[in-house]
C-alpha positions as CSV (number, residue, x, y, z in Angstrom):
1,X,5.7,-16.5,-2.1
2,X,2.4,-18.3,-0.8
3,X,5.0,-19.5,2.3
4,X,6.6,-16.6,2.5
5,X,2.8,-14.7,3.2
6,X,2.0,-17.2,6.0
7,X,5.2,-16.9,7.4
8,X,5.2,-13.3,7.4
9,X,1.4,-13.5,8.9
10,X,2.4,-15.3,11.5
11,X,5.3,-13.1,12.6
12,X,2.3,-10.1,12.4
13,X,0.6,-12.2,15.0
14,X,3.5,-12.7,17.0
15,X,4.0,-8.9,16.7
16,X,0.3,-8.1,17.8
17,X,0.6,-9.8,21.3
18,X,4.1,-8.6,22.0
19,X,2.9,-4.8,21.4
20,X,-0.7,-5.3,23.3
21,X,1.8,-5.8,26.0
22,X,3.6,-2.8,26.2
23,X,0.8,-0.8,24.8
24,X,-2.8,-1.4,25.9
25,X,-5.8,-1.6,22.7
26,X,-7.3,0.8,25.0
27,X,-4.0,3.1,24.9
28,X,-3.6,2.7,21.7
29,X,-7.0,3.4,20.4
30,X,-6.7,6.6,22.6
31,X,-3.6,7.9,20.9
32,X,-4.8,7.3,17.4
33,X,-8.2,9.4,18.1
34,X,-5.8,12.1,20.1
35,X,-3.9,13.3,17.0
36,X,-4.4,15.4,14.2
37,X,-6.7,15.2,11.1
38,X,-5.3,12.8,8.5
39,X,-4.6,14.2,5.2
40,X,-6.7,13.6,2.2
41,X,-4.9,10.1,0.4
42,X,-7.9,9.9,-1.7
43,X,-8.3,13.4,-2.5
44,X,-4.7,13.8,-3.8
45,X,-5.0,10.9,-5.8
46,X,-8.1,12.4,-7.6
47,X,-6.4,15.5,-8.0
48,X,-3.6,14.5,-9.7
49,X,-5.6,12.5,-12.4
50,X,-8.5,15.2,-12.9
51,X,-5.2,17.3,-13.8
52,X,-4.3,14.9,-16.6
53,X,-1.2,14.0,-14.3
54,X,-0.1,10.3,-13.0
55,X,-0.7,10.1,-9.8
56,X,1.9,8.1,-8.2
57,X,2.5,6.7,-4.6
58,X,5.8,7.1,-4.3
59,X,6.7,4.6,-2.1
60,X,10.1,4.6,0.9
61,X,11.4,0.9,1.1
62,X,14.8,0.0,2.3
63,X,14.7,-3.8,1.7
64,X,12.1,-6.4,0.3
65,X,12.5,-10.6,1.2
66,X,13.7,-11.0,-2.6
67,X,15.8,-8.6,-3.5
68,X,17.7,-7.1,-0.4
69,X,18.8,-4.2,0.5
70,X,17.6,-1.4,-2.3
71,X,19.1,1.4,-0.9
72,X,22.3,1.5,1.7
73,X,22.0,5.4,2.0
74,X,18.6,5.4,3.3
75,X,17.3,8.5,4.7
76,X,13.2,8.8,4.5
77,X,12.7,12.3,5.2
78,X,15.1,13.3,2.6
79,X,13.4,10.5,0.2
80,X,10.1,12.1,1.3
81,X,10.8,15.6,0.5
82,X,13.1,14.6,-3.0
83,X,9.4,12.9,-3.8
84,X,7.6,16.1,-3.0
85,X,9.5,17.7,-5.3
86,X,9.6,15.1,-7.8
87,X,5.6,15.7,-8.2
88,X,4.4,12.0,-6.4
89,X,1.0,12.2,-5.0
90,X,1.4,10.3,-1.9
91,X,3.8,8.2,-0.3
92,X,4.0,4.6,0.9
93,X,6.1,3.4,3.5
94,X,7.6,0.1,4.4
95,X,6.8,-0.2,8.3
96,X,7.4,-4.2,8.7
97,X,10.6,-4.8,10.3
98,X,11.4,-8.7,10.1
99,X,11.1,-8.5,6.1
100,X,11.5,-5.4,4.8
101,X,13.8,-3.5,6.9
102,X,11.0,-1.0,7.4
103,X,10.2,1.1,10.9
104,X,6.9,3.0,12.3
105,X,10.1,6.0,13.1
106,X,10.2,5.9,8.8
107,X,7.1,6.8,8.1
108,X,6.7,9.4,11.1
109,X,10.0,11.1,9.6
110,X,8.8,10.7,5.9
111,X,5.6,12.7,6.6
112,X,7.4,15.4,9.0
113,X,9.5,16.0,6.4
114,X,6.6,16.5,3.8
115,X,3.1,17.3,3.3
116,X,2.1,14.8,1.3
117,X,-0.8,11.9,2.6
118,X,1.1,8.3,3.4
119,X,0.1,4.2,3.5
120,X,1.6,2.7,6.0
121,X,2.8,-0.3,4.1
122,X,2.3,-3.4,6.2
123,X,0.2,-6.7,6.8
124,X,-2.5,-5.6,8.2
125,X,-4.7,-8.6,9.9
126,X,-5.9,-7.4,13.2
127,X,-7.6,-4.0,14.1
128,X,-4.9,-3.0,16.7
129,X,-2.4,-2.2,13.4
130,X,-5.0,-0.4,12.3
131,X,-5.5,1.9,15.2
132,X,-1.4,1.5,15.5
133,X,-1.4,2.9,11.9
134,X,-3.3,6.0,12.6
135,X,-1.2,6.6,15.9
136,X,1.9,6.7,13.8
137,X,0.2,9.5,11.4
138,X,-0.8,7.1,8.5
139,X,-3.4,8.4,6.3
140,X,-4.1,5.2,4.2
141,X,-3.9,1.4,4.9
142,X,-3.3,-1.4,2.7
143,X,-5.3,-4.2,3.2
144,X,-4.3,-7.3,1.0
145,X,-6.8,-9.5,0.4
146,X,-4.7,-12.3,0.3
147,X,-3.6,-12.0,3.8
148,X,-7.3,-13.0,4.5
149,X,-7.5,-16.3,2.5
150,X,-6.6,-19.9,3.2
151,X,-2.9,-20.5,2.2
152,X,-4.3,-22.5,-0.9
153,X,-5.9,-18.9,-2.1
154,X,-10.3,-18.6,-2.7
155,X,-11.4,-22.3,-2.1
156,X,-14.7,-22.0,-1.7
157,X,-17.8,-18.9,-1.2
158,X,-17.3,-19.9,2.7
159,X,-13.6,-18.5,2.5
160,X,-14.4,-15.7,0.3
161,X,-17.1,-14.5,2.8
162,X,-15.1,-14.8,5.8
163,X,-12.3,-12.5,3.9
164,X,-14.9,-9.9,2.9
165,X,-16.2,-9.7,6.5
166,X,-12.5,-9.4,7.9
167,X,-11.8,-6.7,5.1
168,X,-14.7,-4.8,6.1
169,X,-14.1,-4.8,9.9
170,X,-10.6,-3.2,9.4
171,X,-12.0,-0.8,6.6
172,X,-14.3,-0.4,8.7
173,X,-12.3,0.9,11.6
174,X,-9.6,3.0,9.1
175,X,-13.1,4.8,7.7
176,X,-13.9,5.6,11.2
177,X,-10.7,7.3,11.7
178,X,-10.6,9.1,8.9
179,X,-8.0,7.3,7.0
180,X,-8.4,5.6,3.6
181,X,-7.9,2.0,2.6
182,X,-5.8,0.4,-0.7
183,X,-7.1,-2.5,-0.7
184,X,-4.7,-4.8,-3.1
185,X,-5.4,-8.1,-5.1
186,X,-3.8,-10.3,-7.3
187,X,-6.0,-12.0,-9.3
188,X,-9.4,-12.2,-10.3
189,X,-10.8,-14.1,-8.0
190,X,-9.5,-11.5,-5.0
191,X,-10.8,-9.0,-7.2
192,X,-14.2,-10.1,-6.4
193,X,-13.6,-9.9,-2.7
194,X,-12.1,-6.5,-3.1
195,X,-14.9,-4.8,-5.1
196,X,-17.6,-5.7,-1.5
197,X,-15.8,-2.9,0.3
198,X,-16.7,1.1,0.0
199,X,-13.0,1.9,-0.8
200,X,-12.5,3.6,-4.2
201,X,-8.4,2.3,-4.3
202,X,-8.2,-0.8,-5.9
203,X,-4.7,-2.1,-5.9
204,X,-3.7,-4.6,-8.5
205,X,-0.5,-6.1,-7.7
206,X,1.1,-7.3,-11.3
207,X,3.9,-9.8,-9.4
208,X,2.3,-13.3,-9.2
209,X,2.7,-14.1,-5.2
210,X,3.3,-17.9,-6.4
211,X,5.8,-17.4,-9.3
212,X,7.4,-14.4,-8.8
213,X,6.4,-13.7,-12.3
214,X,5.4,-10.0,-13.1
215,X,3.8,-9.0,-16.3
216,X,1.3,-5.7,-16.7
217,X,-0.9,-7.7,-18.6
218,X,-2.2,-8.6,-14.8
219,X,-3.4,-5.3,-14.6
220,X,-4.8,-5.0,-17.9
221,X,-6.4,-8.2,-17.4
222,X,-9.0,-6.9,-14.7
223,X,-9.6,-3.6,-15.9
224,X,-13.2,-4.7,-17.6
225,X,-14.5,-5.9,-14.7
226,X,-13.8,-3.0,-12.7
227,X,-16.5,-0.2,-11.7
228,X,-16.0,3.5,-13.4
229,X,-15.9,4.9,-9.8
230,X,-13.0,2.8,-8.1
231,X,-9.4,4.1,-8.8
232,X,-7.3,1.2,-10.4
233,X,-3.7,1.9,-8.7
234,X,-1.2,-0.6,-10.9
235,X,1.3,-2.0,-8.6
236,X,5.3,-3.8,-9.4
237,X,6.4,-3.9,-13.1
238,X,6.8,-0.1,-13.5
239,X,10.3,0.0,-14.7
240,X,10.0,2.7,-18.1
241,X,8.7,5.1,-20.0
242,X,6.9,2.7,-21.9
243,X,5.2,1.0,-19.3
244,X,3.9,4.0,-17.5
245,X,2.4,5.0,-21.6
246,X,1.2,1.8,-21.9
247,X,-0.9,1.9,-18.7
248,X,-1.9,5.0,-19.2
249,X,-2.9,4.6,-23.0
250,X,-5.5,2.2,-21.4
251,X,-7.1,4.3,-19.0
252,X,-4.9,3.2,-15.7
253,X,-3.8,7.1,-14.0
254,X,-2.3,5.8,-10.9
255,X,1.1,3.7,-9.6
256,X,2.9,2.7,-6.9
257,X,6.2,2.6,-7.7
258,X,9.0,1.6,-5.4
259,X,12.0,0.2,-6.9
260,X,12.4,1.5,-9.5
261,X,12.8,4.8,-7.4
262,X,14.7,3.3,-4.7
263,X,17.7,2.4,-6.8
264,X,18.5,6.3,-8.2
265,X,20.7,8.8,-6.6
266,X,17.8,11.3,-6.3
267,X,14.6,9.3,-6.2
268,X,12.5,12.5,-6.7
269,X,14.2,13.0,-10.2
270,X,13.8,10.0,-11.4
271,X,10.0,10.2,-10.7
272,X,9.6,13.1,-12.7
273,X,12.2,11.7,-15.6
274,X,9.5,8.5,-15.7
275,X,6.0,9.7,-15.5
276,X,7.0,13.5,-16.5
């Protein structure tokens, strides 16, 4: 999976200078700062678990690299509004093409067809995506710190300053317009990097990006060293009942949840059959 990350990164650069072309930075900075308010990712969140509720990101993903297709009967603003319904508290949605099958037009229908607050899910490493993001009506970016770091992962305080100061600038620029930031990790050595930035949404990713292992105990693992005022969002492994108790039984309110969702006739239902 580490090759499959610097494979993927690469085809984000290659992405970068092919849209520059046909749309300016200056054009695009001016259509992200010409639409309306975002809506409140962080806030919703926060809601949800003052209620005593999960708050899930609910998330619209046709495809991923290691499974395939999820879902041949893929429709986001009908996924977006069976979600609403379902009681999810935001959405995420798959906008990398090469990979995941995903589209910019997805998210834009998914939050038409809604009014619930959305992540672009992508690989963000350059701050044109980030204005790009906010063009396209995203509310929230995911920043993964991994997509920061030498191939090899944290080799040295050099590294792991260089990735905080990239994480910042693009935090940096999201905070500016008004959007949120997810900022994900893997293990606990990105966890360090993640807790330098002002974003409350830490993202803990429970599939190992070398083995394809996933185990929740990833999650659990971190949750000590974690401040009371970030908002631990579990990520991958959510699958039952049990798992959503288990994570809650130990103080961890919030999930994104993709799969799992993906594969039901009504993907709404199914969110309120697991974390109802």
């Amino acid at each position: 999976m580490s090759d499959i990350l610097q494979k993927i990164l690469a085809t984000k650069r290659r992405e970068i200078e092919i849209a520059e072309r046909e749309i300016s930075r200056e054009a695009i900075v001016k259509r992200a700062r010409g639409g309306a308010a975002p809506r409140d990712f962080v806030g919703a969140i926060r809601s949800k678990i003052d209620a005593d509720c999960a708050a899930v990101i609910a998330e619209v993903k046709k495809a991923s690299p290691s499974k395939g297709v999820l879902r041949e009967d893929f429709r986001p603003a009908d996924i977006a509004a069976s979600y609403e319904r379902g009681g999810a508290a935001c959405l995420s949605v798959l906008t990398d093409r090469d990979y995941f099958q995903g589209s910019p037009d997805y998210l834009r229908a998914a939050r038409d067809a809604c009014a619930l607050p959305v992540l672009r899910k992508d690989f963000l490493v350059d701050g044109y995506q980030v204005f790009e993001a906010r063009a396209m009506g995203a509310d929230c970016i995911l920043l993964i710190v991994a997509a920061f770091l030498p191939p090899e992962g944290v080799v040295g305080l050099s590294a792991a300053r260089a990735a905080q100061a990239g994480l910042r600038d693009l935090e940096s620029l999201a905070h500016d317009l008004g959007m949120a930031v997810l900022v994900e990790v893997h293990d606990a050595d990105e966890l360090d990097i993640a807790l330098e930035l002002a974003t409350p949404l830490v993202g803990i990713n429970n599939r190992n990006l070398r083995t394809f292992e996933v185990t929740l105990d990833t999650t659990l693992g971190q949750l000590s060293r974690i401040p009371d005022d970030r908002v631990v969002v579990t990520e991958s492994g959510i699958l039952g009942r049990e798992d959503v108790q288990r994570m809650r039984g130990n103080g961890v309110n919030a999930f994104l949840v993709g799969e799992a969702f993906m594969r039901a006739e009504d993907p709404g239902a199914q969110l309120a059959a697991l974390f109802g």
